[in-house]
C-alpha positions as CSV (number, residue, x, y, z in Angstrom):
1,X,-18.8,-48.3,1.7
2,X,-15.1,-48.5,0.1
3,X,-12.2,-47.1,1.9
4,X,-9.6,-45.1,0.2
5,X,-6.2,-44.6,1.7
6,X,-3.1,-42.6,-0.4
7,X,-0.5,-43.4,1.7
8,X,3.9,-44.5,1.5
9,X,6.3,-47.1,3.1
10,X,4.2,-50.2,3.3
11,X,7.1,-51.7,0.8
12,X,9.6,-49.4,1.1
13,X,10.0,-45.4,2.8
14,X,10.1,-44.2,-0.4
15,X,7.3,-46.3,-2.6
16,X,3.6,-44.7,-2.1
17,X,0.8,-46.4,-3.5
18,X,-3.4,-46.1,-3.4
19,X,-5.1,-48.7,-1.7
20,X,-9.1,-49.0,-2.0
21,X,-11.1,-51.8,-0.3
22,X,-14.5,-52.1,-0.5
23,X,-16.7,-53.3,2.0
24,X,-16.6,-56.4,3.5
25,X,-13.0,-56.4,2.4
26,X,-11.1,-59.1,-0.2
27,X,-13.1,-62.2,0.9
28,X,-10.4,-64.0,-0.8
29,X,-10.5,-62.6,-4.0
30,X,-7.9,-61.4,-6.0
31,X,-6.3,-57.6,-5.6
32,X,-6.6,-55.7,-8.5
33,X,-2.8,-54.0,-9.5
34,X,-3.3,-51.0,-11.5
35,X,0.3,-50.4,-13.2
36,X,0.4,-46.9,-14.4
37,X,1.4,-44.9,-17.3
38,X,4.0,-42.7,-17.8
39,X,3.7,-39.4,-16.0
40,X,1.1,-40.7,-13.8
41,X,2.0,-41.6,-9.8
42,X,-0.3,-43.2,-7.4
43,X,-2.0,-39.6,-6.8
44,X,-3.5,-39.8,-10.3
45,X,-5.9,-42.7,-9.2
46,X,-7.6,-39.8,-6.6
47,X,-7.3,-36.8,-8.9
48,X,-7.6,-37.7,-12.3
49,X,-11.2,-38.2,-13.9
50,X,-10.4,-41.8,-16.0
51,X,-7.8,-43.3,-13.4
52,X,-10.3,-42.8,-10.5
53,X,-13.3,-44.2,-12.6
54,X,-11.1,-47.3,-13.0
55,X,-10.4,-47.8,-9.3
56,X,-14.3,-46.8,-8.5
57,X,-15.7,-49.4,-11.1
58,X,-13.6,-52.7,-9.6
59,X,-14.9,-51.5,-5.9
60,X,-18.6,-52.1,-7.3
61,X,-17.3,-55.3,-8.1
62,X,-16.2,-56.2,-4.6
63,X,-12.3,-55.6,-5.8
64,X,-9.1,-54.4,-3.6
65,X,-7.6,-52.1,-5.7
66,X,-4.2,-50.9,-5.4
67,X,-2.3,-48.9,-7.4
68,X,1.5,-48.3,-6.8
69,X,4.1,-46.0,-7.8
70,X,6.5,-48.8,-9.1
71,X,9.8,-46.7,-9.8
72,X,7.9,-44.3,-11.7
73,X,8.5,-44.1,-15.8
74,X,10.0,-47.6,-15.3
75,X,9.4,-49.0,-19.2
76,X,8.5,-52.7,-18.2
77,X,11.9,-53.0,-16.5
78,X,12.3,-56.1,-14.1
79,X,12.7,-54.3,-10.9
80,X,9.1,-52.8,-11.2
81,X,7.7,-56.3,-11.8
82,X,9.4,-57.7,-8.7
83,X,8.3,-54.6,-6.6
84,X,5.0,-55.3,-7.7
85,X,4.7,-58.7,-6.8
86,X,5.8,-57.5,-3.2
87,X,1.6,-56.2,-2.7
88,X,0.8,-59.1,-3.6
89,X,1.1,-61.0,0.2
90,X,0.8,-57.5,1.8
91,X,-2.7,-57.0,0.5
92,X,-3.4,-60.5,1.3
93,X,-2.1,-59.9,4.8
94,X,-4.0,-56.5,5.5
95,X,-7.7,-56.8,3.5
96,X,-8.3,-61.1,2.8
97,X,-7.3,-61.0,-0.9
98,X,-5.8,-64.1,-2.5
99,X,-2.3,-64.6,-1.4
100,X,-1.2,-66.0,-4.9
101,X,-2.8,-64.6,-7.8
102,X,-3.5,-61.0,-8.6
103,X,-5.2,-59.6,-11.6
104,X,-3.5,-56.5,-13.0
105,X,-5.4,-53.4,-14.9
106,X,-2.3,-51.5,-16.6
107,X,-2.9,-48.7,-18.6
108,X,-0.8,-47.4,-21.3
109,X,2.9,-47.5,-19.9
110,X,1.6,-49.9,-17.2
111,X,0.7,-52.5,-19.9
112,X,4.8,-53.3,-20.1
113,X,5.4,-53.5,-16.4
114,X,2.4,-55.9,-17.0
115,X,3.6,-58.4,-19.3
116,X,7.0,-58.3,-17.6
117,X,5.1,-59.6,-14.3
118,X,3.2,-61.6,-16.5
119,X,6.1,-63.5,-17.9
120,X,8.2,-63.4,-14.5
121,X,5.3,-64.7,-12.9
122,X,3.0,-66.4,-15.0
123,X,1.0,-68.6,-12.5
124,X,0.2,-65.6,-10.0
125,X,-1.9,-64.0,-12.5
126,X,-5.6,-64.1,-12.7
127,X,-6.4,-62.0,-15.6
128,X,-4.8,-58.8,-17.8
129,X,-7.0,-55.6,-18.8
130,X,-5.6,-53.2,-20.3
131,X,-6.3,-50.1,-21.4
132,X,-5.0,-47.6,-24.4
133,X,-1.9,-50.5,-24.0
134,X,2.0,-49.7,-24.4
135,X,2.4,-53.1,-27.0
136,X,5.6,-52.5,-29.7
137,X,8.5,-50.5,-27.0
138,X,11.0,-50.1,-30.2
139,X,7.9,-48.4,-32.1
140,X,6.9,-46.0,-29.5
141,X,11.3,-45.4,-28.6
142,X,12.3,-45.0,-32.4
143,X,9.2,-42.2,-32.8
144,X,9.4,-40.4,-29.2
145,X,6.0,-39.0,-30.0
146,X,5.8,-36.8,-26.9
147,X,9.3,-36.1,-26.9
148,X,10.3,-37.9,-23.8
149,X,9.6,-41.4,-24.1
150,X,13.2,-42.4,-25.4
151,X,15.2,-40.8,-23.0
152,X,13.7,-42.6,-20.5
153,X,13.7,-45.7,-22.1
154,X,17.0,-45.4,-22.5
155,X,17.2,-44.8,-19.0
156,X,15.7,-47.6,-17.9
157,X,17.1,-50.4,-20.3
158,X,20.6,-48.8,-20.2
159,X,21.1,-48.1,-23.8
160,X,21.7,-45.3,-26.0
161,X,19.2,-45.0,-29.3
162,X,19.8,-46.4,-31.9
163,X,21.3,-48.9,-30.1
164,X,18.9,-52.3,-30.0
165,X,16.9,-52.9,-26.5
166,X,18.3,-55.3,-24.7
167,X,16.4,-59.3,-24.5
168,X,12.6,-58.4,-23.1
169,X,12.4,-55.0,-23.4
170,X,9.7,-55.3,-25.9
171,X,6.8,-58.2,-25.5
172,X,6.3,-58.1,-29.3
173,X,9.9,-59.1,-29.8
174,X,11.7,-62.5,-29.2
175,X,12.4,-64.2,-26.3
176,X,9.5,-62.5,-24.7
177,X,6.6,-62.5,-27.0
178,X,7.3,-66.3,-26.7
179,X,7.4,-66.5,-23.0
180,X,4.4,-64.9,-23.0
181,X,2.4,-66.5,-25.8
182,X,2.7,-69.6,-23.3
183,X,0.9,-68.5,-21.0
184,X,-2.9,-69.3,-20.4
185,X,-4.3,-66.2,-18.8
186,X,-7.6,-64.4,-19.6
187,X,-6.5,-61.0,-21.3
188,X,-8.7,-58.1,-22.7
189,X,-6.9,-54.8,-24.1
190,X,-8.9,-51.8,-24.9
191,X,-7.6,-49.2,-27.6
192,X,-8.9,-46.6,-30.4
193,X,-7.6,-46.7,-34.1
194,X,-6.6,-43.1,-33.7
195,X,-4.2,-43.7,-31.0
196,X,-0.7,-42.3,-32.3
197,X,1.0,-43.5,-29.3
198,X,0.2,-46.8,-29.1
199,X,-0.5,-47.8,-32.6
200,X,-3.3,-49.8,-32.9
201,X,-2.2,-52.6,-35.3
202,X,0.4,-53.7,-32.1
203,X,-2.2,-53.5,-29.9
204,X,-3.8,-56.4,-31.5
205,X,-0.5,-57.9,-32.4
206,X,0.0,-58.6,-28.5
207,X,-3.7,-59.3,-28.0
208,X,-3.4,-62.1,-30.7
209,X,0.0,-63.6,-29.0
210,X,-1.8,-63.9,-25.8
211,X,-4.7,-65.5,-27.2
212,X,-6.6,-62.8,-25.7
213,X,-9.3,-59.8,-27.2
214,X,-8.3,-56.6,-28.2
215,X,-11.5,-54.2,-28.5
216,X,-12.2,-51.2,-30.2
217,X,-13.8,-48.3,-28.3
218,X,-13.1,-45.4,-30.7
219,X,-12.6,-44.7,-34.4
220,X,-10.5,-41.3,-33.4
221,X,-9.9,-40.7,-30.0
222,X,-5.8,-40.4,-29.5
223,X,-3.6,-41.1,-26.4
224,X,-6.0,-39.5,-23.6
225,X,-7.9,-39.3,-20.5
226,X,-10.9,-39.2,-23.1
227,X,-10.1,-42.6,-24.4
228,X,-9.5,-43.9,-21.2
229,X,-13.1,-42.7,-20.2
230,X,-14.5,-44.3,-24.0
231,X,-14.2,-47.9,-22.3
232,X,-17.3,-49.8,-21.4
233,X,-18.3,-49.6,-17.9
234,X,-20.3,-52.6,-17.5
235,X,-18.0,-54.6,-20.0
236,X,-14.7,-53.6,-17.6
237,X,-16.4,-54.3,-14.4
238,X,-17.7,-57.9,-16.0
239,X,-14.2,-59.0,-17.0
240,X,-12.7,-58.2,-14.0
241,X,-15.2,-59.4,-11.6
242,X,-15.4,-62.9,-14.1
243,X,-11.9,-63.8,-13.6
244,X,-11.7,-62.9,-10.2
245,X,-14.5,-65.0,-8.8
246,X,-13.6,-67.8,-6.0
247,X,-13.7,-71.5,-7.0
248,X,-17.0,-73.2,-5.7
């Protein structure tokens, strides 16, 4: 039996985060980080219908899960990174997980504050999947598709469009898509062709760089809890629960 707890303050008063364990507890495993999207909080991972599935599907696989608040719409900025690396030892601490790697399971927005852990931190992660994936940040800032997204990219990076993003804003853009194409870690990215949000041809782009998969679930389906739900039970629980095993 997993235990669920939607609590704040174990990193600071103010960040709240979900933390599900599952019985027996992290037996040395990894913790799974779940990154968010924009919008979304910690509460989402109880309430909503796709972010809860996620969080029930790496419990059958024997996962801690833990999904934090990270500053909120934070873009991939460094200071989200950082504060997630901060769960890292507490989780270790509290449940038995692995006190150096994590595996990380961003979706949409989340995928950025992913690859900027992933290239601050390269060695301390396990694996990266990723679903309906934030990839190109200039692409999804110079259209503003919901009407939001550049102001608070702006925001966060400290610029005013159409003024360029500063150095690793965007993981398809130099330095980082460098930094990150030398790393060696197992990545998987789900996404549909009819996602307007996060166009599809970027998703692979960054799949490629990584030397990871990128894997079609849906012809149509846009930016939505629906495509969230079109991934592959069995094929997300397996990828997780491969690259999280102990060594022998």
């Amino acid at each position: 039996m997993s235990t669920w707890q939607l609590g704040a303050g174990s990193i600071t008063a103010t960040e709240r985060e979900l933390i599900a364990v599952p019985n027996g507890g992290g037996r040395g495993r990894p913790a799974v980080l779940m990154p968010h999207g924009a919008g979304a909080t910690s509460r989402d991972y109880v309430y909503d219908v796709a972010a809860r599935r996620q969080v029930e599907l790496l419990l059958q696989a024997g996962l801690v899960v833990c999904a934090p608040d990270l500053l909120g719409d934070n873009w991939g900025v460094e200071a989200a990174a950082q504060l997630l690396d901060q769960y890292r030892p507490l989780l270790a601490q509290r449940h038995g997980t692995d006190a150096e790697r994590i595996a990380l399971a961003p979706t949409s927005m989340g995928d950025l504050t992913a690859m900027t852990y992933l290239r601050l931190f390269p060695q301390r992660v396990a694996c990266i999947g990723g679903v309906m994936p934030a990839a190109d940040t200039d692409d999804i800032r110079d259209r503003n598709t919901f009407g939001v997204e550049r102001a608070q990219i702006d925001a966060r990076w400290g610029v005013t469009h159409p003024a360029p993003l500063p150095a690793y804003a965007n993981p398809l853009r130099e330095p980082a898509l460098s930094a990150l194409a030398a790393t060696d870690v197992p990545v998987r990215l789900w996404y549909s062709e009819g996602d307007r949000v996060t166009r599809p041809q970027f998703v692979r782009q960054l799949a490629t760089a990584l030397g990871g998969t990128a894997v079609k679930v849906s012809e149509l389906l846009d930016h939505s809890t629906a495509l969230a739900l079109a991934v592959p039970a069995q094929e997300y629980v397996r990828f997780f629960d491969a690259h999280t095993r102990r060594a022998p």
